[in-house]
C-alpha positions as CSV (number, residue, x, y, z in Angstrom):
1,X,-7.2,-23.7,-20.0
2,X,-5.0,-20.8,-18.7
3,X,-6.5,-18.4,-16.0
4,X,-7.6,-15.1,-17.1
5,X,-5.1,-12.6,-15.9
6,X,-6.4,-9.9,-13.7
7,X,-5.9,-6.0,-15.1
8,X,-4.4,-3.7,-12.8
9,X,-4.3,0.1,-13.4
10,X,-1.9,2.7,-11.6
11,X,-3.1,5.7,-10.5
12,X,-0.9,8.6,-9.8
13,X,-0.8,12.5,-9.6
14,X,1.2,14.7,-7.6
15,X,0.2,15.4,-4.1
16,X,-3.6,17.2,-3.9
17,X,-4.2,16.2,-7.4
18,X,-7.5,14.5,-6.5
19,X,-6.8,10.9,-7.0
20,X,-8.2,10.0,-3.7
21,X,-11.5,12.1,-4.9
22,X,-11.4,9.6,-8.2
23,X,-10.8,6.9,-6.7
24,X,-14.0,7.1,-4.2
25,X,-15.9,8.0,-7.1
26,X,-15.0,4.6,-9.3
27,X,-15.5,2.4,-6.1
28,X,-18.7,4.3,-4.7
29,X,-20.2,3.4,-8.7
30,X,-22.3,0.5,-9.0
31,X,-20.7,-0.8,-12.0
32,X,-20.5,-4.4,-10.8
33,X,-17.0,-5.2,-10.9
34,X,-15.2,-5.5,-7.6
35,X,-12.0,-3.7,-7.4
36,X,-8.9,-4.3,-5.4
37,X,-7.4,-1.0,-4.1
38,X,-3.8,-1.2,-3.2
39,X,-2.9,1.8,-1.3
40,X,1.0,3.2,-0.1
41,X,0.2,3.9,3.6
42,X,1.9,7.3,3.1
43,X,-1.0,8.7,0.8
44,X,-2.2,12.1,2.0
45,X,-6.0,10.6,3.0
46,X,-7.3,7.3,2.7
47,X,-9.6,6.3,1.1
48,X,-11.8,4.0,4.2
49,X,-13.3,6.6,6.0
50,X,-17.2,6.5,4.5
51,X,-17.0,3.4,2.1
52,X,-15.2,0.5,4.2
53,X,-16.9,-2.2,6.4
54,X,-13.9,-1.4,9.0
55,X,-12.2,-4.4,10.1
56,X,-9.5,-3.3,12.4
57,X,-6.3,-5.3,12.6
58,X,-6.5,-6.3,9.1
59,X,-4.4,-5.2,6.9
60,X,-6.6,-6.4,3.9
61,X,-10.4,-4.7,4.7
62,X,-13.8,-5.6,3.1
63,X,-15.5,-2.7,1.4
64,X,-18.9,-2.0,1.5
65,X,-19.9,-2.5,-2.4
66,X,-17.7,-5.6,-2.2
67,X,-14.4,-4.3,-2.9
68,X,-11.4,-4.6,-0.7
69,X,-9.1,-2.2,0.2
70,X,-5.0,-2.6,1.5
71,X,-2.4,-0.8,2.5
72,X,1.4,-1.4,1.4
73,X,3.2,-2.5,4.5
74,X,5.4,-4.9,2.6
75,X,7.1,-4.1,-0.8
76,X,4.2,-4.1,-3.7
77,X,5.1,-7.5,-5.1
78,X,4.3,-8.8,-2.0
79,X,1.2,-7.6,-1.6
80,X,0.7,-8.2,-5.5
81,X,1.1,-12.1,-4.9
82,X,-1.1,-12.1,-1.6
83,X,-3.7,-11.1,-3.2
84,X,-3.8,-13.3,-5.9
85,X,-3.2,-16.2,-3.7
86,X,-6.3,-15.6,-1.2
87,X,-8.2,-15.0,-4.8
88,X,-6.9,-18.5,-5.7
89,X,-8.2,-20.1,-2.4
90,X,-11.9,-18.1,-2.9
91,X,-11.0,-16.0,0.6
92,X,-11.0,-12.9,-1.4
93,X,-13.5,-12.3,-4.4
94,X,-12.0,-9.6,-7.0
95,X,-11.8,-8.7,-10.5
96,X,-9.4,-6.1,-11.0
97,X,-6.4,-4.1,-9.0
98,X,-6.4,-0.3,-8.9
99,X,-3.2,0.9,-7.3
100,X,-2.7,4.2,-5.6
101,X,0.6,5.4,-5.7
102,X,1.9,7.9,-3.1
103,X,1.7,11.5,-4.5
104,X,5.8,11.6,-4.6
105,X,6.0,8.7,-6.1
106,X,7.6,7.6,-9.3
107,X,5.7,5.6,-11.1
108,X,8.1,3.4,-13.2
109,X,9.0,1.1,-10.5
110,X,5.7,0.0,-10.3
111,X,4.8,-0.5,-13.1
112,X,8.2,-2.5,-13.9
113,X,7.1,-4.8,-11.2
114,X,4.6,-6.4,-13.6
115,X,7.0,-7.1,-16.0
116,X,10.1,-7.8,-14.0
117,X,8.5,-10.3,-11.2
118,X,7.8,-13.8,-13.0
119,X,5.5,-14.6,-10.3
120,X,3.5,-11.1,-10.8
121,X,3.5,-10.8,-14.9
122,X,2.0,-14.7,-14.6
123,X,-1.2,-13.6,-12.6
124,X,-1.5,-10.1,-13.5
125,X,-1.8,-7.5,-16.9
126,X,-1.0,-3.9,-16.6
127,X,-3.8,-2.2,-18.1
128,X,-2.9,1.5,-17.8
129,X,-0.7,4.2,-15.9
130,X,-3.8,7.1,-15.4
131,X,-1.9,10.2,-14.3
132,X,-3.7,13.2,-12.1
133,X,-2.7,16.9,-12.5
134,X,-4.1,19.8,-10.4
135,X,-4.6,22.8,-12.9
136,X,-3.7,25.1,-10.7
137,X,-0.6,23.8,-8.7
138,X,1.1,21.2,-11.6
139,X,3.2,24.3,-13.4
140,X,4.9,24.9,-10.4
141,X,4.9,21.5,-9.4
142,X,6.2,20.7,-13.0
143,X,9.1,23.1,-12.3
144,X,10.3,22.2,-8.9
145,X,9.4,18.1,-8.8
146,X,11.0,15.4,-11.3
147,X,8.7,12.9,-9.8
148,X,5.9,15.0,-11.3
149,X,7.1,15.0,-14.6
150,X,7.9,11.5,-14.7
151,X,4.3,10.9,-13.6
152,X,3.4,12.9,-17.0
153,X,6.0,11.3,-18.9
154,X,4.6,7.8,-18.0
155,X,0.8,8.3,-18.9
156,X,-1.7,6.6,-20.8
157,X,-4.1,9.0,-20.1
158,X,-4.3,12.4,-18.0
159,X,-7.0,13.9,-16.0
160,X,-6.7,17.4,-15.3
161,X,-8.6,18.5,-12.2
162,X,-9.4,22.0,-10.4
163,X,-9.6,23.4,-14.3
164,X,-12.3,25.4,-12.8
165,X,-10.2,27.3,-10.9
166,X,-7.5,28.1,-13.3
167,X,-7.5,31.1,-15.4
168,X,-8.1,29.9,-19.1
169,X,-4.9,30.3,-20.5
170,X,-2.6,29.2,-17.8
171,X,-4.5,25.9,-18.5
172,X,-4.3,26.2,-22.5
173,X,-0.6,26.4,-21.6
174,X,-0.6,23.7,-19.5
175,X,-2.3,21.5,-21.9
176,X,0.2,21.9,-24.4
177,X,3.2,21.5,-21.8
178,X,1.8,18.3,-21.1
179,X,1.4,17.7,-24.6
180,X,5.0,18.2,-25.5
181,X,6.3,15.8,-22.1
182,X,3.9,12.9,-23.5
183,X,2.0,13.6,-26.8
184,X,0.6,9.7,-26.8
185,X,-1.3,10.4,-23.5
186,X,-4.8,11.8,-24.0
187,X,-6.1,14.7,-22.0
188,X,-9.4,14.9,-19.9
189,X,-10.6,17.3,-17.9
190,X,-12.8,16.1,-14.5
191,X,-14.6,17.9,-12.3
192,X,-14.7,16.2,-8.5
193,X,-13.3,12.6,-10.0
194,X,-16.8,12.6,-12.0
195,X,-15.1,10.2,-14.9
196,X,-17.3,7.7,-16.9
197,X,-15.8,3.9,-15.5
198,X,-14.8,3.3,-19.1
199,X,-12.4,6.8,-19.1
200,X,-10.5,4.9,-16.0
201,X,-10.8,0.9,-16.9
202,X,-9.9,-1.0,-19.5
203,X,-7.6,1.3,-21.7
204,X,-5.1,-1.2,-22.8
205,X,-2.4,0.9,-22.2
206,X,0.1,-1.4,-22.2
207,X,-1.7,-3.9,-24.9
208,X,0.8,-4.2,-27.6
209,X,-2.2,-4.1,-30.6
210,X,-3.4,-0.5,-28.6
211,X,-4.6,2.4,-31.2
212,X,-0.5,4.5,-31.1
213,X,-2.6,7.4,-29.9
214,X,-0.1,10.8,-30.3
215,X,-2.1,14.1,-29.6
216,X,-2.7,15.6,-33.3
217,X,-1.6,19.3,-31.9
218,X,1.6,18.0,-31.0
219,X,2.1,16.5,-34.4
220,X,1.2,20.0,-36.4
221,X,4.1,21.4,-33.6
222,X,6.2,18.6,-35.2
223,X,6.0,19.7,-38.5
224,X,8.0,22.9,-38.0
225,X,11.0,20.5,-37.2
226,X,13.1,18.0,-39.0
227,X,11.0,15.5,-40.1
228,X,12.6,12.5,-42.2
229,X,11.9,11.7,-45.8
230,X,13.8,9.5,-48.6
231,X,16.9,11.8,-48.8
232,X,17.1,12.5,-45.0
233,X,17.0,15.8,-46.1
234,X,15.5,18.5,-43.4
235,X,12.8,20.5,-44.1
236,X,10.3,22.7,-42.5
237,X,6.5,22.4,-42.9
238,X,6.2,25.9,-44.1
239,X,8.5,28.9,-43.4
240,X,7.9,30.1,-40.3
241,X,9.3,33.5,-40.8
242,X,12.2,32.9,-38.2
243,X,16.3,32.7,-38.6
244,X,17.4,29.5,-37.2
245,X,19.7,26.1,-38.3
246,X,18.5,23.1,-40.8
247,X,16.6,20.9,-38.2
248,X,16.5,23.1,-35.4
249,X,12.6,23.7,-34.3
250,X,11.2,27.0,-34.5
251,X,10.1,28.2,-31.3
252,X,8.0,31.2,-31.7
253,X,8.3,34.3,-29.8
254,X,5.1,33.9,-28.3
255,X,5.0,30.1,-27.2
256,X,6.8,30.0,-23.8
257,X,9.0,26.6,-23.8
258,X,9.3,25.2,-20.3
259,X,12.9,23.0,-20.2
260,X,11.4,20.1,-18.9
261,X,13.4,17.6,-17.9
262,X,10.9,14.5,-19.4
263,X,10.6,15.6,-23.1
264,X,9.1,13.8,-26.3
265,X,9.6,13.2,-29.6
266,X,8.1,11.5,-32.6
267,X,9.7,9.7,-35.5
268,X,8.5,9.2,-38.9
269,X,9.4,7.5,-42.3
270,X,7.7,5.8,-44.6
271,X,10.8,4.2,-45.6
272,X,10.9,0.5,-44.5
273,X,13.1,-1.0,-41.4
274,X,16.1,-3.6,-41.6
275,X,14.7,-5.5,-39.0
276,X,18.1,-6.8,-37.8
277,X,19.6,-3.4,-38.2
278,X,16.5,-1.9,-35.5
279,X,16.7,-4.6,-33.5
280,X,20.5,-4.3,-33.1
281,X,20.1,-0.3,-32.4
282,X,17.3,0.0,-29.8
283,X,18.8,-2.7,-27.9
284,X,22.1,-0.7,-28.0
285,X,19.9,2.4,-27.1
286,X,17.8,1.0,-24.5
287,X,21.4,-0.7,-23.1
288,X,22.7,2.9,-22.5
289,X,20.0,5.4,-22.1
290,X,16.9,3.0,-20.6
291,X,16.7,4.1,-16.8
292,X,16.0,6.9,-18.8
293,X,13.7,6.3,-21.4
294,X,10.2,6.3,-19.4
295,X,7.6,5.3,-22.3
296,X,8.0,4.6,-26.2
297,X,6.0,2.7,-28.4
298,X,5.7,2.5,-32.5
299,X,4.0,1.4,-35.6
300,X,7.2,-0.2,-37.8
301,X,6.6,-0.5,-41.7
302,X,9.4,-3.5,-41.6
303,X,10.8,-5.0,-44.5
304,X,10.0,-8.1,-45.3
305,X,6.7,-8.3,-43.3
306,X,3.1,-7.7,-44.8
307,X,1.9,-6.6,-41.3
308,X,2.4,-3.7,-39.3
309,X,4.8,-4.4,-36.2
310,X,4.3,-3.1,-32.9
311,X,6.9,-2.2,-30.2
312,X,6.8,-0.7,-26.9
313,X,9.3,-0.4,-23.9
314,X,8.9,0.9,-20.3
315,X,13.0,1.8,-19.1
316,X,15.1,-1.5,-20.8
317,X,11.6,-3.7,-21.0
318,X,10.7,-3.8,-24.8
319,X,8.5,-6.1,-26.6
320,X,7.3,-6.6,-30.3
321,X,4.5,-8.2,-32.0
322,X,3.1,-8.6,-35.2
323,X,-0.8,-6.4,-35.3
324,X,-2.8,-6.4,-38.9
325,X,-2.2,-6.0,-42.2
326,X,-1.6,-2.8,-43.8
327,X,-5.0,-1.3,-46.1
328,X,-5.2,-0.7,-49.4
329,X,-5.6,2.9,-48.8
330,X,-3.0,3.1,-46.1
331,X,0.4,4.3,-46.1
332,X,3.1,2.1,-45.1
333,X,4.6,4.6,-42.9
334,X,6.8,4.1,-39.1
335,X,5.4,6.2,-36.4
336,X,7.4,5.8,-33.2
337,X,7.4,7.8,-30.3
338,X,9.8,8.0,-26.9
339,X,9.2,9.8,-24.3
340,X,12.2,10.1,-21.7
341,X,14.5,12.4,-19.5
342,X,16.9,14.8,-21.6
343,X,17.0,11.6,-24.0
344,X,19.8,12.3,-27.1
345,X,17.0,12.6,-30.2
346,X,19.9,13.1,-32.4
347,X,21.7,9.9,-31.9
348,X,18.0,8.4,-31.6
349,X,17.0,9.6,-34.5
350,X,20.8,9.3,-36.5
351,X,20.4,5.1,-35.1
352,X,17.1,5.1,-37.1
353,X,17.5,6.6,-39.9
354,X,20.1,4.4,-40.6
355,X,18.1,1.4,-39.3
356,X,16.5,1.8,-42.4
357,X,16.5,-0.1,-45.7
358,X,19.2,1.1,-47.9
């Protein structure tokens, strides 16, 4: 019988975002479950000053509750399989891996490293990317830092801290921002890292059979643009009242658009897929645009199958597998949704809408 894997979770957020704050707060919980940290050296304050049994000289240090704590020295798969070697030789007791990322950091590679490394995706399951924004510093932030973005862009789910200190509709407007950059990610606000161990834990981010979660606002905001039905025709949810081209969103006067650089969008039809004809595009699209393409995942209405068929991708990584049957009561519909930097959606969407069955 096969070894469990164990879950790891990344945790990022720009610099002051308060993941050190959460972080404390899951380990100083007495939840039972002992939790590797893996922290990049350069992070802006550790997280051993109150809650670690200091052993100095180690570079892997026992926790009070009976976690343990290290710092990247090496590169990340390195540590990755250290760990789970002195785990396989009983010199280190843990259930799961929470890795801290540096607040500048890009979160991609890391998360790549638990599906590119052999030796790592054989001991270890990426559970979630969790993503921290400061209320009050991530618009600006957003502006000036790709890294930030990307750290939006590559969310399961976001915490929003220091909402406290905002003023109410500078953080309305940064809830929809976030929104539009990833629409699948939900949206919590925390006060002091106070987050329930099941908000953190356990998401199953990156489990192919995963709920597609897309943010229901975002989806109303999609209705004002092309969406795709039998004749490919485009058409608008409702008029809204303003002059602009077939296909072409309406951006009301009133909603300031920030040109982020990570962007999202959501396809739809409940028109079946060629499955050769998919296949063949996204591995075409993924060949040429995947550095760039940070997160996408779908429910596919295939032709051919009775089940629904799952997909998602982190950069060129994709994967597929079939998930339940469709209900009585359900429409057979696709739902896919990419989120990326300046991705093409009009060759995207052009590639699928002629993926589909004739």
């Amino acid at each position: 019988m096969s070894t469990p894997l164990i879950p790891a979770t990344i945790l990022t957020g720009f610099l002051g975002s308060g993941k050190t704050t959460l972080l404390k707060r899951v380990l100083g919980e007495a939840h039972g479950s002992r939790i590797a940290v893996i922290e990049n050296e350069f992070g802006e304050e550790n997280i051993d000053n109150d809650i670690l049994v200091q052993e100095r000289g180690e570079q892997i240090v026992q926790m009070s509750n009976g976690c343990i704590c290290c710092t990247i020295r090496d590169d990340l798969r390195a540590t990755l399989t250290d760990l789970a070697a002195r785990r396989r030789r009983g010199e280190l007791m843990f259930d799961r891996v929470i890795i801290e990322t540096t607040g500048v950091a890009d979160p991609g590679p890391v998360a790549q490293t638990f599906f590119m490394d052999d030796e790592v995706a054989s001991q270890y399951l990426l559970d979630s990317v969790i993503t921290l924004v400061d209320a009050v510093h991530a618009p600006q932030q957003l502006d000036d830092r790709l890294e930030a973005q990307r750290q939006v862009g590559f969310a399961d789910r976001i915490f929003i801290s220091k909402a406290d200190l905002a003023d109410p509709d500078a953080l309305a407007a940064l809830r929809q921002r976030l929104s539009r950059m990833n629409p699948r990610a939900s949206q919590r606000v925390v006060h002091f890292g106070e987050v329930p161990l099941a908000d953190v834990l356990d998401l199953r981010g990156f489990n192919l059979n995963a709920k597609l979660d897309i943010d229901p606002d975002f989806l109303k905001a999609e209705e004002h643009e092309h969406d795709h039905d039998h004749d490919h025709d485009h058409e608008h949810g409702h008029d809204c009242g303003h002059d602009h081209a077939p296909g072409e969103a309406c951006k009301h006067p009133h909603h300031h658009h920030h040109d982020d650089d990570v962007k999202s969008f959501v396809f739809r039809s409940e028109r079946a897929f060629d499955p050769a004809k998919l296949e063949d595009f996204l591995g075409a699209i993924v060949q040429v645009y995947g550095p760039r393409m940070l997160r996408y995942k779908g429910v596919l209405n295939m032709h051919g199958f009775e089940r629904k068929v799952v997909f998602q991708g982190v950069h060129q990584l994709m994967g597929s597998d079939l998930a339940g049957a469709w209900g009585p009561q359900e429409t057979r519909q696709s739902k896919l949704v990419f989120i990326g930097i300046d991705l093409p959606r009009d060759i995207i969407e052009q590639g699928l809408v002629k993926s589909l069955v004739a």
